[in-house]
LODORO-135683 format. One record per residue (C-alpha): x, y, z. Coordinates in steps of 0.001 Angstrom, whole numbers. Layout:
<atoms>
+---------+---------+---------+
:      c1 :      c2 :      c3 :
+---------+---------+---------+
:       X :       Y :       Z :
...
+---------+---------+---------+
</atoms>
This chain:
<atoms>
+---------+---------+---------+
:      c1 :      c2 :      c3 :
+---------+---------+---------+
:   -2822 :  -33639 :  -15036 :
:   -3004 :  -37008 :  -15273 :
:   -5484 :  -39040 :  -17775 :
:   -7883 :  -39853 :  -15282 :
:   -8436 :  -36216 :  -13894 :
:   -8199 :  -35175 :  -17997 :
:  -11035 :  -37296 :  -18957 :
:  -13223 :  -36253 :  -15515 :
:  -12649 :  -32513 :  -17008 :
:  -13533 :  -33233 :  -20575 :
:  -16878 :  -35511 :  -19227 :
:  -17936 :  -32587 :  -17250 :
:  -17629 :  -29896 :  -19888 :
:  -19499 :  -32227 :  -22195 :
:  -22456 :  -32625 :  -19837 :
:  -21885 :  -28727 :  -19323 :
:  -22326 :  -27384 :  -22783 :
:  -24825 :  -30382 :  -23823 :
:  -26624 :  -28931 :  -20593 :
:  -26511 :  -25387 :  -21715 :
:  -27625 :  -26033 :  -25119 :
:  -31375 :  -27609 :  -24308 :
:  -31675 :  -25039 :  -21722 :
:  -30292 :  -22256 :  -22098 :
:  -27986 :  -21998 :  -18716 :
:  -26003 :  -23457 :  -17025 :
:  -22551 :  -23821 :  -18437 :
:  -20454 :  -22294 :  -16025 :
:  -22605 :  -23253 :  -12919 :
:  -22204 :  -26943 :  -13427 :
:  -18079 :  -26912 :  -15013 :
:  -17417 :  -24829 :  -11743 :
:  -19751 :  -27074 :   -9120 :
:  -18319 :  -30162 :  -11256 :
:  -14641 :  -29038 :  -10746 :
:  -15144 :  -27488 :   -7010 :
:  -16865 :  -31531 :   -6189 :
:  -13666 :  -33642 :   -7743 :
:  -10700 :  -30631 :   -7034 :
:   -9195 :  -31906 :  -10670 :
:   -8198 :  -27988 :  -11218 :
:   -7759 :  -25059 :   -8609 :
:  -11078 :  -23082 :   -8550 :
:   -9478 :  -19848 :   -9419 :
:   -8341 :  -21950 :  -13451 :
:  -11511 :  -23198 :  -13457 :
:  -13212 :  -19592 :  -13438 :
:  -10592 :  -18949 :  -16307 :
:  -11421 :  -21959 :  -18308 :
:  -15400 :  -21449 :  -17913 :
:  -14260 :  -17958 :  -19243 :
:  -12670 :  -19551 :  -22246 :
:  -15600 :  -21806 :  -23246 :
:  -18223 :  -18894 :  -23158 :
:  -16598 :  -17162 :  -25296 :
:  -16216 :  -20555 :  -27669 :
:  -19909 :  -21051 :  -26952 :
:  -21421 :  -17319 :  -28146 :
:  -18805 :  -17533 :  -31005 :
:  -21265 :  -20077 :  -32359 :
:  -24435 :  -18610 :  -31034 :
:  -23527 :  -15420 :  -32321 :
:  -22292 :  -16088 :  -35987 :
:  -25635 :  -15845 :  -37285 :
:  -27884 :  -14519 :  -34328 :
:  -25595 :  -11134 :  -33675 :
:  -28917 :   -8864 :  -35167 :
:  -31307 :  -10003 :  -32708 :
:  -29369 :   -8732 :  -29653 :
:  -31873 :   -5929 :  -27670 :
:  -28793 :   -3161 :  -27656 :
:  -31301 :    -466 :  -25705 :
:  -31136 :   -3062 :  -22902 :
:  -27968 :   -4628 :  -22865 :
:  -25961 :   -1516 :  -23140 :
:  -27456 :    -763 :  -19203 :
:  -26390 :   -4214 :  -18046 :
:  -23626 :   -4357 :  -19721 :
:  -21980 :   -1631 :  -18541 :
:  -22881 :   -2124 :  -14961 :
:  -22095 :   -5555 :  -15113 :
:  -18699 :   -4373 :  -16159 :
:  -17774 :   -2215 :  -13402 :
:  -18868 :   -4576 :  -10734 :
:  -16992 :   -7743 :  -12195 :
:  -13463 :   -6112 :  -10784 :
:  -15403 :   -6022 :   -7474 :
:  -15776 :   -9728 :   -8020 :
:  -12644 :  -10794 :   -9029 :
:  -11198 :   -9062 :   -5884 :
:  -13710 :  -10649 :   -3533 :
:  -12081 :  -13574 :   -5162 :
:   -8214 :  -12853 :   -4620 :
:   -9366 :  -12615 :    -979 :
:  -10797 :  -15925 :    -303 :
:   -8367 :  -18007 :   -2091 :
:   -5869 :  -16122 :    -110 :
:   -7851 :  -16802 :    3122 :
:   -9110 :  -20492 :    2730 :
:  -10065 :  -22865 :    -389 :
:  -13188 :  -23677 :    2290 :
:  -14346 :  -20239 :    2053 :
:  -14382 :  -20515 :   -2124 :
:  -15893 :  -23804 :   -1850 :
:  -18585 :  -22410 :     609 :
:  -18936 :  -19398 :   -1382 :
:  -19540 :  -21091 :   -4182 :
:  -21462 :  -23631 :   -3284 :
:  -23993 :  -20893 :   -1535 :
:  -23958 :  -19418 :   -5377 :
:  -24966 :  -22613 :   -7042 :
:  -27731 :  -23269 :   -4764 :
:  -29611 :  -20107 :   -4531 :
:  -29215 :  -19773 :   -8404 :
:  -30728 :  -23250 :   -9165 :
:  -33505 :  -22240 :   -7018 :
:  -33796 :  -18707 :   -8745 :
:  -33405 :  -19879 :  -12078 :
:  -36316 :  -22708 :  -11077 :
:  -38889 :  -20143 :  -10713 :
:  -40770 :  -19201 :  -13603 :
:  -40409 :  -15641 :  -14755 :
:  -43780 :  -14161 :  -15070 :
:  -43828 :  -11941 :  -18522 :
:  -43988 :   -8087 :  -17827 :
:  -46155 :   -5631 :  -19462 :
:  -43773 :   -3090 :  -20514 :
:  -40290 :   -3133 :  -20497 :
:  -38571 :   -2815 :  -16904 :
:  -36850 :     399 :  -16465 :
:  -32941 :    1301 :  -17054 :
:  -32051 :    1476 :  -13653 :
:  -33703 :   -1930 :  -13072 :
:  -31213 :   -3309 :  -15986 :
:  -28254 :   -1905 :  -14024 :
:  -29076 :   -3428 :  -10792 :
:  -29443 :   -6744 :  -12164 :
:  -26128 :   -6151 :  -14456 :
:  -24618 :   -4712 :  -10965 :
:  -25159 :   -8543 :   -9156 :
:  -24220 :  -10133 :  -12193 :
:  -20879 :   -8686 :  -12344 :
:  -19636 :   -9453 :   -8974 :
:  -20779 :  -12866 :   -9531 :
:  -19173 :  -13153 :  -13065 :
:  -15773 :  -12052 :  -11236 :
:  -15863 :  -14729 :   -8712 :
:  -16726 :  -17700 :  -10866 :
:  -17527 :  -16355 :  -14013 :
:  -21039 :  -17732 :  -13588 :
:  -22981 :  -13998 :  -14155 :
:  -25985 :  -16116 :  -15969 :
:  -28680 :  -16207 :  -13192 :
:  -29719 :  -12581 :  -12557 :
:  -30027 :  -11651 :  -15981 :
:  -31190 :  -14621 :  -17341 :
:  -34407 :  -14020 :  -14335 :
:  -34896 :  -10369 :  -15397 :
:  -34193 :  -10243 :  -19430 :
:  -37126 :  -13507 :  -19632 :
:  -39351 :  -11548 :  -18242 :
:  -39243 :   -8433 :  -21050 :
:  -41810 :   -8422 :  -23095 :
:  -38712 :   -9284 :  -25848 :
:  -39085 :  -12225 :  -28744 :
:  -36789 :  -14965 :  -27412 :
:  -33939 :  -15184 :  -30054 :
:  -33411 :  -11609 :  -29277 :
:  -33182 :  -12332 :  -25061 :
:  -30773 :  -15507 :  -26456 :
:  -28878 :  -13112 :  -28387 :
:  -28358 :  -10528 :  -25854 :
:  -27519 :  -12921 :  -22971 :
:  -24923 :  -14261 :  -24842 :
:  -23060 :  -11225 :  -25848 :
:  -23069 :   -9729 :  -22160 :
:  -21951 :  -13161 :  -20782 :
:  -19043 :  -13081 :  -23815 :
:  -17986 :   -9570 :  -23066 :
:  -17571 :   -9990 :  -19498 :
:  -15804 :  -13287 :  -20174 :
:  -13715 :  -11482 :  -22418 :
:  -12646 :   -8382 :  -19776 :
:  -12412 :  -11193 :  -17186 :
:   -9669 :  -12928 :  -19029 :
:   -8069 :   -9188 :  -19456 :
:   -7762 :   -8583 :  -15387 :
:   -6278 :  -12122 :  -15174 :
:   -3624 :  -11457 :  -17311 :
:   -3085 :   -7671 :  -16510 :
:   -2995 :   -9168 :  -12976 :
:    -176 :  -11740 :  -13812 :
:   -2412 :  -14348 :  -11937 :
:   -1324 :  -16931 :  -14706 :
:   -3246 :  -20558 :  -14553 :
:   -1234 :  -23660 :  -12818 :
:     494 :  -25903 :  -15511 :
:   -2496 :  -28141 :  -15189 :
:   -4813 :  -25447 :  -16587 :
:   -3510 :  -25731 :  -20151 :
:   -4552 :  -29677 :  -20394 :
:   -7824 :  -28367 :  -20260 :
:   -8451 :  -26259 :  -23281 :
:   -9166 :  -29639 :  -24823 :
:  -12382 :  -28630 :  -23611 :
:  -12818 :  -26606 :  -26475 :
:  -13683 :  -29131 :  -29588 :
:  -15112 :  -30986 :  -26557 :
:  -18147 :  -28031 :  -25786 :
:  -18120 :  -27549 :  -29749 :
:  -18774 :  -30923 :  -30079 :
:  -21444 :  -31640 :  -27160 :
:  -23414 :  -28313 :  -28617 :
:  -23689 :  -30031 :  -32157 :
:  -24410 :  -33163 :  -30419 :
:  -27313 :  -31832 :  -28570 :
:  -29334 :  -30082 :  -31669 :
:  -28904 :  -33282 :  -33351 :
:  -29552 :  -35779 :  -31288 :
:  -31850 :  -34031 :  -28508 :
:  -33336 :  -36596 :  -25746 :
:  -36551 :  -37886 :  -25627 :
:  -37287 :  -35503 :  -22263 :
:  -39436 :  -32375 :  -22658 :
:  -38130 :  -28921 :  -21994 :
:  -39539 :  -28854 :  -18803 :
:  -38194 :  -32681 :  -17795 :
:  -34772 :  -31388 :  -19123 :
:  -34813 :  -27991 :  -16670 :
:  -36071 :  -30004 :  -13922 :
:  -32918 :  -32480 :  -14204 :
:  -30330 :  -29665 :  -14453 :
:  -31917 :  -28003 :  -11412 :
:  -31522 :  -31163 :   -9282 :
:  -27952 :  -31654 :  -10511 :
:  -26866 :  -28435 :   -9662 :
:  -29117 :  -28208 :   -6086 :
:  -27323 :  -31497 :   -5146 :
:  -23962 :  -30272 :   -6287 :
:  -23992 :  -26443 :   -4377 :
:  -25048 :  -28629 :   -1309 :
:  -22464 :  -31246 :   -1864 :
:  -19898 :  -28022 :   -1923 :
:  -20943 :  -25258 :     586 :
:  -22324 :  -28224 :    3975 :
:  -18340 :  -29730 :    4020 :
:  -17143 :  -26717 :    3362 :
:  -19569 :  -24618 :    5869 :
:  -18735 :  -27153 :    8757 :
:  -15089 :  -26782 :    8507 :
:  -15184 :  -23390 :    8578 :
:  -17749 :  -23380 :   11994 :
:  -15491 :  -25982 :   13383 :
:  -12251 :  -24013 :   13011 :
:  -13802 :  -20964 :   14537 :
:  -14616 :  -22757 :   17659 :
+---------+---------+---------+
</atoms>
């Protein structure tokens, strides 16, 4: 990797994890849209590096906030989520055997329809949803945390609207998105699907998300929470589109 395509990586994990601090979300859908946009790493390395810096992120989040997770309702989503994320990871295997315009399409399609989902505004439940609703939405997390490791949106729409105190729906989301991260990494190396040589340049990504998360409770912008969501829906609206038209018209053309 040269130093140019080293420092376009680092830049976009540090708007990535300043992103996901102020929000919430985000992390993985704007390092993979980021990385599909510029090509600096294959797609399939940069589902393994989002991986990586999930886990760095709830390693923080999680040091002191590890009481507050809701275990009655993560255990549901967990678990499904578990069992579909091999589903995901083999829908994966296929496309980037078949075409890198299908997993830029793909992906692209993902990034826009969850910036639109996660722009709506969950409206708070009376009572808590019921188990089998917590599998579903675990169920469609999983295959999308196998493709590109980017499981956030469904849960993040269902757990905020539980009647739950917010550190604890913080708390949980992070430990499901960890632990899938986690089993993720464990069917790419049980798998022997070992990253390109150019992968390894970017775990300097690492102290870079560490860094950009300190950053951000620090030295917050003057933007309001809602001026802040509003920017990292545009920026990942405009960068799904930017992936899945190209992509989507190549693929139209070549079946003509």
């Amino acid at each position: 990797m040269d130093i140019q395509s080293l420092a376009g990586l680092l830049l976009i994990a540090a708007i990535a994890a300043y992103s996901q601090t102020l929000t919430g979300f985000a992390l993985g859908l704007i390092m993979m849209g980021g990385i599909g946009l510029t090509g600096i790493i294959p797609l399939t390395d940069a589902a393994v590096l989002v991986s990586i810096l999930v886990i760095v992120n709830a390693a923080q989040v999680l040091a002191k906030g590890w009481r507050d997770i809701a275990f009655a309702q993560a255990l549901p989503a967990l678990a499904a989520s578990l069992v579909f994320l091999g589903l995901g990871y083999f829908l994966l295997g296929l496309m980037a055997s078949a075409s890198l315009d299908w997993l830029k399409a793909v992906l692209g399609v993902v990034i826009v329809a969850s910036s639109i989902q996660l722009s709506l505004k969950p409206q708070a439940l009376p009572q808590l949803s019921s188990r089998a609703s917590f599998i579903g939405f675990g169920a469609v997390a999983g295959v999308m945390g196998g493709l590109f490791s980017t499981a956030g949106p469904p849960l993040i729409y269902h757990f905020y609207r539980q009647p739950l105190k917010p550190t604890a729906v913080r708390e949980t989301l992070v430990a499901i998105f960890a632990t899938n991260a986690v089993v993720r990494l464990a069917l790419v190396a049980g798998a022997g699907h070992l990253p390109s040589p150019s992968f390894w340049w970017g775990l300097l990504a690492i102290p870079v998300v560490i860094a950009s998360t300190t950053l951000a409770r620090r030295y917050p912008p003057p933007l309001s929470p809602l001026a802040m969501r509003r920017v990292a829906f545009l920026l990942l609206f405009l960068s799904g589109l930017s992936l899945a038209i190209p992509a989507i018209l190549k693929l139209s053309a070549a079946a003509v």
